[in-house]
N, C-alpha and C positions, 0 to 999 in steps of 0.2 A: 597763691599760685599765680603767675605770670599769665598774660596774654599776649595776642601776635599781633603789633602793632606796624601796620606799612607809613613809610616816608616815601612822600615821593617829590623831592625836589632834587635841581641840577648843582645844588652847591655841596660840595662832597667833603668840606671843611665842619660847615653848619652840620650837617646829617653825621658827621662822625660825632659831634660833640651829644649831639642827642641820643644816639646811638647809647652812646657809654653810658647817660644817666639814667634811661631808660632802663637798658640791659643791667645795669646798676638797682632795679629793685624788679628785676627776676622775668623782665618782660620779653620776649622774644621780637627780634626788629629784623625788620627788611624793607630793602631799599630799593626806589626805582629813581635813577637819574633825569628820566623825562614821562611827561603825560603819559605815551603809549604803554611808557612799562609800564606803568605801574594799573594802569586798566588791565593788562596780562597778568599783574601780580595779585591783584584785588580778586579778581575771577580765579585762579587757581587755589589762592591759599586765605579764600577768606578773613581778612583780620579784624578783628575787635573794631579797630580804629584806625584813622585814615588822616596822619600828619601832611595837608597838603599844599606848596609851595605854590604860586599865581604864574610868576615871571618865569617859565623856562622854554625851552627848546623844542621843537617838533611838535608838542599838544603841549597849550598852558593848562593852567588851574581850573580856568574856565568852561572850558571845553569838557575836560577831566570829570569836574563836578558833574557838567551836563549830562555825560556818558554814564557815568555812574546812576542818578537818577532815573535814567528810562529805562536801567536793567534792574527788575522784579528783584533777582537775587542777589544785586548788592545796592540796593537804594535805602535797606535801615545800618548800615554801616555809617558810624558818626566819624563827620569830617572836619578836624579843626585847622580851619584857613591860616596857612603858616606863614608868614609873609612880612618883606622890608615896611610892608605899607599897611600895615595896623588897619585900623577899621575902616579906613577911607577905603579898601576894597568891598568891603560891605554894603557902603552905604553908595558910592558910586560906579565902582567896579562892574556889579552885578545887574545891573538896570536892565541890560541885553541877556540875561541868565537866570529868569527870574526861579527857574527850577530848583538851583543851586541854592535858594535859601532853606527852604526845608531839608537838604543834606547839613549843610555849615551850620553845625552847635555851639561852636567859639571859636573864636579871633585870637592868636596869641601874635603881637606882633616882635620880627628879631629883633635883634640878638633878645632873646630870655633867658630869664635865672632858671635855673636849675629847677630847684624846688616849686616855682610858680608852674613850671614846664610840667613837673610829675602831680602835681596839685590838680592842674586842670585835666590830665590826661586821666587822671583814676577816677577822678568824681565823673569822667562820661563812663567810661566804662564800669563801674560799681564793684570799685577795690576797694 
């Protein structure tokens, strides 16, 4: 059985393709195009797991992560930092965030396969 997995970045190209491979092995997906939604979408519909992009509009990644963390009821939701910039967001990105490292449980950096994509997304949540 699927779970409800949010995306929350501004690239609508990228989130469609994950979309598919995702919903492709039974998982339900939802999408917020910038930080604030998806703080809206995380609090309303709780998801398993939390696909989250760095670089976008109105609230980044950063922010996002942060928010997330200081609210009780969604700070064990695992967040995999989705991003053009691979680990170097991890390792320097976050220096000013340091909250966000206990949300962020892996790094996938774009464009990803497929299969590495549903690989890492099942073994956090325990498919």
């Amino acid at each position: 059985m699927g779970r409800t997995i949010l995306i929350i970045d501004d690239d609508e190209d990228i989130s469609s393709s994950v979309r598919t491979v995702l919903e492709s092995a039974g998982h339900t997906v939802l999408r917020a195009a910038n930080g604030k939604e998806g703080i809206e979408l995380a609090r309303s519909e709780r998801p398993a797991l939390i696909l989250l992009d760095f670089m976008m509009p109105i609230m980044d990644g950063f922010h996002v992560c942060s928010a997330i963390d200081q609210e009780q009821a969604l700070r064990d939701i695992p967040i995999i930092a989705f991003t053009a910039f691979g680990q170097d967001i991890m390792e320097v990105g976050l220096s000013p965030y340091a909250p966000c490292r206990t949300s962020i449980r892996e790094c996938i950096e774009k464009p990803v396969e497929p299969n590495v994509l549903l690989h890492r997304v099942e073994s956090l949540i325990g498919r």
